[in-house]
C-alpha positions in Angstrom: -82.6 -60.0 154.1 -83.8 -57.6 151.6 -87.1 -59.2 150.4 -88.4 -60.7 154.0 -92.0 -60.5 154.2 -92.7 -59.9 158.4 -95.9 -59.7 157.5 -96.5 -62.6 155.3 -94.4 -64.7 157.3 -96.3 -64.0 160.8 -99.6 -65.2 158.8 -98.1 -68.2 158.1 -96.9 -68.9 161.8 -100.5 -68.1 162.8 -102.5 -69.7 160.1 -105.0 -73.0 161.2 -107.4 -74.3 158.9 -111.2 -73.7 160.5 -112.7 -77.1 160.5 -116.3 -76.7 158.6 -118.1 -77.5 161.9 -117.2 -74.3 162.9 -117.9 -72.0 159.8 -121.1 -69.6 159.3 -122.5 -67.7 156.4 -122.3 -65.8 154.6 -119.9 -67.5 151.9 -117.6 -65.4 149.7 -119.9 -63.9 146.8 -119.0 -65.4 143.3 -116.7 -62.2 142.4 -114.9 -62.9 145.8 -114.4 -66.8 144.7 -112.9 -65.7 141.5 -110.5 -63.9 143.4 -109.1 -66.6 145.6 -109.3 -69.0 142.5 -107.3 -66.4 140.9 -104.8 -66.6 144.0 -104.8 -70.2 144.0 -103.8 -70.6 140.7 -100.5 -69.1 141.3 -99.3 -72.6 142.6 -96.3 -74.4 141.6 -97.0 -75.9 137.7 -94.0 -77.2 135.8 -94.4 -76.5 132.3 -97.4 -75.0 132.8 -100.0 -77.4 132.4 -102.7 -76.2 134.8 -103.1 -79.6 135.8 -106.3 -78.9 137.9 -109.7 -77.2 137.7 -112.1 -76.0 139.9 -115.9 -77.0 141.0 -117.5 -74.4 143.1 -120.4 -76.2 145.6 -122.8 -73.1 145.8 -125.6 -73.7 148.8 -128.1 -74.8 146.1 -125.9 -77.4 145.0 -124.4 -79.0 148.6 -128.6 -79.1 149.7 -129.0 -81.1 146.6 -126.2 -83.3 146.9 -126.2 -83.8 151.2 -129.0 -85.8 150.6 -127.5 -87.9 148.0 -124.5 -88.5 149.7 -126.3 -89.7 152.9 -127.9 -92.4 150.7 -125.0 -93.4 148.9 -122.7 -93.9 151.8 -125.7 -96.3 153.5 -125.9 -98.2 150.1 -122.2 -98.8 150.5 -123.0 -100.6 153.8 -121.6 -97.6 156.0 -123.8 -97.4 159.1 -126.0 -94.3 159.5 -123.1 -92.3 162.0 -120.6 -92.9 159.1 -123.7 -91.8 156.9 -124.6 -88.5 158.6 -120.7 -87.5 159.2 -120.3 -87.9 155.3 -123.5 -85.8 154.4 -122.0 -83.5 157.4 -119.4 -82.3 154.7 -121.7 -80.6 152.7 -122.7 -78.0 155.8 -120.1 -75.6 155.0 -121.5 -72.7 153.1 -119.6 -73.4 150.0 -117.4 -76.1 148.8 -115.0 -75.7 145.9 -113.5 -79.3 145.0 -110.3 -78.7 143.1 -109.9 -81.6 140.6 -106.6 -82.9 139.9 -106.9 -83.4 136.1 -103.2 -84.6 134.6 -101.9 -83.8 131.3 -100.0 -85.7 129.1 -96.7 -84.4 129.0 -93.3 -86.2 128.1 -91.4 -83.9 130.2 -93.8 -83.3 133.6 -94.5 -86.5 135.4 -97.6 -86.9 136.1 -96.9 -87.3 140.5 -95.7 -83.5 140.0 -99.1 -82.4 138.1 -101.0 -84.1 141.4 -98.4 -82.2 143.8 -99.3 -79.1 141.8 -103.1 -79.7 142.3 -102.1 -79.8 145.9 -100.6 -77.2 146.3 -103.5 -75.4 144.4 -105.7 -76.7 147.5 -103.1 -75.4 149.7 -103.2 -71.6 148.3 -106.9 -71.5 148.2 -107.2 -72.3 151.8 -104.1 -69.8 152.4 -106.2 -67.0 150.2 -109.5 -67.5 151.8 -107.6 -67.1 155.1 -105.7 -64.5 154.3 -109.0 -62.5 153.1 -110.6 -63.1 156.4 -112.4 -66.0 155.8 -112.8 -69.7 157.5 -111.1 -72.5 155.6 -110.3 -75.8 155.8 -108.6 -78.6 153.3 -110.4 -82.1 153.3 -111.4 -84.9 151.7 -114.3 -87.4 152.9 -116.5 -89.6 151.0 -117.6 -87.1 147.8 -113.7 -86.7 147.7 -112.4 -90.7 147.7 -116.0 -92.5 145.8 -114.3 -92.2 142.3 -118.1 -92.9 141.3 -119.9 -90.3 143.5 -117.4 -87.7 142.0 -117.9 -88.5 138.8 -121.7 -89.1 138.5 -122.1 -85.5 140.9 -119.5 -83.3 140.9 -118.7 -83.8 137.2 -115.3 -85.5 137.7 -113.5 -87.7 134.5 -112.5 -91.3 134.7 -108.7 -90.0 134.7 -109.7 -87.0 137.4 -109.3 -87.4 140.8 -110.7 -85.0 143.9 -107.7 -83.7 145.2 -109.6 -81.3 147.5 -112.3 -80.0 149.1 -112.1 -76.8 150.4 -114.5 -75.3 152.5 -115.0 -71.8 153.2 -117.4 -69.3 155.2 -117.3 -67.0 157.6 -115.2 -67.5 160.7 -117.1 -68.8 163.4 -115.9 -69.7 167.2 -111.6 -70.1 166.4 -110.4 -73.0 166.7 -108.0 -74.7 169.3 -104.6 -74.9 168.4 -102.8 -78.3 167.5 -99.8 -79.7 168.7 -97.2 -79.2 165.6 -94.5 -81.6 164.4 -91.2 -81.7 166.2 -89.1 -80.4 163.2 -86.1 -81.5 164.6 -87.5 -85.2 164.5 -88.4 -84.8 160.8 -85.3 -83.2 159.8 -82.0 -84.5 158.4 -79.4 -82.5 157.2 -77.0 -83.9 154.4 -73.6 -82.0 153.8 
């Protein structure tokens, strides 16, 4: 096939998120952010609504909020494990929470516009890999509490977190997984 990537594809047969347990400083430097924002960006969008947006969690910010979080998840009646894996989150060196923030559109329903702010989450984790660094795709309390988002990470009443990506430096790797059977998964119509 003229336009087959070996290169890209063996990436993608070796790519495994980095849980944020196991990611170190230094974080990507604010010009290196914009660049796998940049790369993230180039996700799937039908009609091209940009149906997403970006918060970047700088260290400042996920010292202020751990704290915060902690509390919040106790006041929901959590007990104080569920409490400190919560606050846990916010250990990575930075967070950026990508927002999933549908548009009103007659022609793009609004599912796709939160498949395209998945896939968003998706390529960032793919770009920060693919520059070197840990990443990993989660969610977690400051993801799912619609009012912790909103009152903290600056979310509206008709956003929702569709992501948080962590990023740092790649620390120990980490075990591989076992992988669907893609035979199991698979039908074929004809």
């Amino acid at each position: 096939m003229e336009h087959r990537n070996e290169a890209a594809l063996a990436f993608l047969a070796a790519r495994r998120s980095h849980p944020p347990k196991l990611l170190t400083g230094p974080a990507p430097d604010p010009d290196q952010i914009t660049e796998l924002l940049v790369l993230a960006a180039r996700a799937p969008d039908h009609g091209k609504l940009e149906p997403w947006r970006f918060v970047v969690l700088t260290r400042a910010a996920l010292d202020r909020l751990k704290p915060v979080l902690h509390r919040e998840v106790l006041a929901g009646g959590q007990d104080q494990a569920a409490a400190d894996k919560a606050a846990s989150a916010f250990d990575s060196p930075v967070v950026v929470a990508v927002i999933s923030s549908p548009v009103d559109s007659p022609k793009v329903p609004e599912w796709e516009q939160i498949l395209s702010a998945g896939a968003v989450c998706l390529g960032l984790v793919n770009a920060a890999l693919a520059a070197g660094w840990g990443a990993a795709w989660l969610t977690g309390h400051a993801a799912l509490n619609q009012a912790f988002a909103e009152a903290h990470l600056g979310v509206k009443p008709s956003e929702r977190v569709a992501g948080l990506v962590h990023i740092g430096s790649r620390g120990t790797p980490p075990p591989e997984r076992p992988r669907p059977d893609i035979a199991a998964k698979t039908s074929w119509l004809e």
